[in-house]
N, C-alpha and C positions, 0 to 999 in steps of 0.2 A: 652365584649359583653353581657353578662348576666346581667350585673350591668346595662347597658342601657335596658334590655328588662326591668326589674324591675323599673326602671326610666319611661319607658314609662307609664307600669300600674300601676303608682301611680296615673295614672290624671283617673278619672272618666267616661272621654266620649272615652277615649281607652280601658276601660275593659268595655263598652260595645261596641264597636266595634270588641271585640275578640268573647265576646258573639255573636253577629251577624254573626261571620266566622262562631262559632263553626252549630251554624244552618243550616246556607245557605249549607255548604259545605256536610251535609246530604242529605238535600230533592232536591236542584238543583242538581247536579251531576244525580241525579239516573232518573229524569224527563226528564233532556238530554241525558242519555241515549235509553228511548224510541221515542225521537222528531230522534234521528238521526236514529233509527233503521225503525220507521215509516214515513221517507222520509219528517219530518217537522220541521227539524230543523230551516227554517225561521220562524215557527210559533213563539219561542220565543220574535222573534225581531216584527211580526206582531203587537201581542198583549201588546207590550213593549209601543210602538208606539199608538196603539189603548189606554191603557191608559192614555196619557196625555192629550185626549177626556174627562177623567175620572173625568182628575183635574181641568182641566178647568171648567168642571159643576160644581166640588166641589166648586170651588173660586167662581163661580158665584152666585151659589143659597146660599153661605157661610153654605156649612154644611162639615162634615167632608169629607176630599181629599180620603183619605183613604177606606171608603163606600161608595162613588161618584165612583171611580175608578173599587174596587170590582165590584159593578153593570155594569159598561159598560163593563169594560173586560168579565162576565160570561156570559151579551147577547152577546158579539162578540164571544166567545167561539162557543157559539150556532150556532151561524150565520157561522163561519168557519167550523162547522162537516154538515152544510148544506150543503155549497158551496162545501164541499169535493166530498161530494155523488153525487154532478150536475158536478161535472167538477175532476171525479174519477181519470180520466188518467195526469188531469191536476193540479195539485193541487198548484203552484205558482201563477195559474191568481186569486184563493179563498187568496190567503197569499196578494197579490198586491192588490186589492180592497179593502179588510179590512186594510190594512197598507193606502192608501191615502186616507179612508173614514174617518181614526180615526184623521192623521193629518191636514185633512181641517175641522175638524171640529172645533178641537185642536185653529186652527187658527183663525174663522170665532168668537169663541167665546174671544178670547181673545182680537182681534180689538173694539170689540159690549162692551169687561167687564170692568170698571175701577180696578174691583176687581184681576180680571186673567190677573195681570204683567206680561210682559217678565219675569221682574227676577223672579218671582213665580214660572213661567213654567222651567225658567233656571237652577233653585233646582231640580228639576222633570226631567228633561233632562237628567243631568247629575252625579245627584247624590251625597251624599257622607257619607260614612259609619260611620266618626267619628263625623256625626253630629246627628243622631239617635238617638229616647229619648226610654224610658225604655219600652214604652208600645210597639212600636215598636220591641225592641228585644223580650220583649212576643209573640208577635203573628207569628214574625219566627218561634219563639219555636212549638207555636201550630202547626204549617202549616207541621213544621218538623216531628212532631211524628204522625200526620194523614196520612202523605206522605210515614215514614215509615211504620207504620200499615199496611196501603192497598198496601202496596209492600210485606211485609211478607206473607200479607192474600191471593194477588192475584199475586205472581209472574209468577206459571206455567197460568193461564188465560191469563193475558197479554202476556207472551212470546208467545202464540200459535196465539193472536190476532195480537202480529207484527209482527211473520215473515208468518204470515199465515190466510187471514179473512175468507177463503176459506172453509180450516178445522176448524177454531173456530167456523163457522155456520153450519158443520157437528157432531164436539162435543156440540152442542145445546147451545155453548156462546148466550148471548144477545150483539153483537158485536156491533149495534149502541147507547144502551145506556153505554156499556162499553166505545166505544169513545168519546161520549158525555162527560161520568164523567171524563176522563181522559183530556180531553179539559180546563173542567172547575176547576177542580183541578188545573191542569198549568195554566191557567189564574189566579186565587184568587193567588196563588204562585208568580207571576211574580208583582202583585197587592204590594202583602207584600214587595217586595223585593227593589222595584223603589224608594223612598227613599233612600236606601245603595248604592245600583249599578247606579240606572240612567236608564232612558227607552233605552239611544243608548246605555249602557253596561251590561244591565243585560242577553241578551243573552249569552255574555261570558262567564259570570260564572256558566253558565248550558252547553252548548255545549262544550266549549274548556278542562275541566277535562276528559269529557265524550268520547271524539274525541284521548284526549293522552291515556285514559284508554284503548281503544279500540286497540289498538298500542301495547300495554304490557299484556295484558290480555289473559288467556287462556281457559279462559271459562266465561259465562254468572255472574255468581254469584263475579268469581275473577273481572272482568269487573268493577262492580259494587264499590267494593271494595277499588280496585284503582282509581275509582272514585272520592272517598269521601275521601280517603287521597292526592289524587294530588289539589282536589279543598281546602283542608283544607290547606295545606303548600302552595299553592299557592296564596291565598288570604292572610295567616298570612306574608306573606313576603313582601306581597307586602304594606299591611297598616307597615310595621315595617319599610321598605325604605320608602316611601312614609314621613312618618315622618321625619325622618333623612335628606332624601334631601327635605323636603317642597315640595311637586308637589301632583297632585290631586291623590287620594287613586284609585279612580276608573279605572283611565288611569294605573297607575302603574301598580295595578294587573291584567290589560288586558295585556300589556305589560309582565310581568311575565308569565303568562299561554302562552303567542306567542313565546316565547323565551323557555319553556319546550318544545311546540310542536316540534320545530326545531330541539332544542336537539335528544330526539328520535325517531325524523324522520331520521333524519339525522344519528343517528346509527343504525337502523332498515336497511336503505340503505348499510351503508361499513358493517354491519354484513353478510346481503345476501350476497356482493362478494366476502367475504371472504369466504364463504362456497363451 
């Protein structure tokens, strides 16, 4: 088994595929941890969604996918911490509107592009991590150690702003541009990541670590933690079968993280009735 791990990262476009884990599985995990504590875990998948709006401008106006993308994701960031504040109690019909706004748009440009192919969009859709070029795994890198940064800087701020906007506006937070940056943060994040994951999978790989973490976890920082090791081993595993049996990376390691949930769902259940 070892002689095949070392087999695999002889080829170039797997050791940076590993690099791409070792990122993702920092700054995603800990961003899904806040989307699930602040009731938006769809937003991952809104904005996922919302940019392939992003690329299709890219493809059309032929400038880079990647800052085409960026751009529409951070207005739609915006546009979602709007719709929040108008529809407080309802926050799904703000996730729903921005998710069919981004895909008809998605669409309308692509019928009108010669440039914005299905199969263009179909790379964008669904992703795939072992096809990522260097500049690519950089700007994980970046997004990673900003993500960290402002999670070291601002843990106790956040954690007061999500389970509580009440008291963050009594300890004098600035709670709507706190969720603004945090918006748009996870949107450039989600931006970066579409390439690797795919706009229908990159949710996964911020929610579902985030979701098992919460399962095994006994406190906010351990939470965390097991976060970013379940999304690391879970993602490494899954590009390491994914190669062995040839099937898409992305699907695999959604598959992998569905198949952990179960697992300690599923003992977290016969533990309680053994107790």
């Amino acid at each position: 088994m070892l002689y095949s791990i070392f087999d695999m990262l002889s080829y170039d476009f797997m050791q940076r595929a590993v690099l791409a884990i070792i990122a993702m599985s920092v700054f995603a995990p800990i961003l899904g941890i806040f989307l699930i504590l602040r009731r938006q875990s769809l937003m991952s998948d809104t904005l996922s969604h919302i940019s392939l709006a992003g690329v299709a401008f890219g493809l059309l106006l032929g400038m880079s996918t990647t800052w085409s993308t960026i751009i529409i994701v951070v207005i739609a960031a915006v546009l979602l911490e709007y719709l929040r504040t108008v529809y407080k109690h309802y926050m799904e019909i703000s996730t729903a509107i921005l998710m069919s706004l981004g895909l008809a748009t998605s669409l309308i440009i692509t019928s009108k592009s010669s440039n914005a192919s299905s199969v263009s969009l179909d790379q964008y859709l669904f992703g795939s991590i072992i096809t990522i070029n260097s500049s690519q795994v950089n700007a994980l890198f970046v997004i990673a150690v900003i993500v960290l940064i402002l999670t070291l800087l601002f843990i106790r701020p956040m954690y007061i702003l999500t389970f509580d906007e009440d008291t963050a506006l009594v300890d004098g937070l600035p709670v709507k541009w706190m969720s603004l940056a945090f918006n748009i943060v996870t949107g450039v994040a989600i931006s970066l990541m579409i390439p690797a994951a795919g706009a229908l999978l990159v949710s996964t790989i911020m929610v579902l670590p985030a979701s098992i973490a919460m399962r095994i976890g006994n406190s906010f920082k351990a939470v965390i933690a097991y976060a970013i090791g379940i999304g690391f081993i879970g993602m490494l595993s899954g590009v390491y079968l994914s190669y062995y049996w040839e099937t898409p990376a992305s699907a695999t390691i959604t598959i992998i993280f569905i198949s952990i949930f179960l697992v300690v769902s599923l003992y977290g259940l016969v533990a309680k009735k053994l107790r």
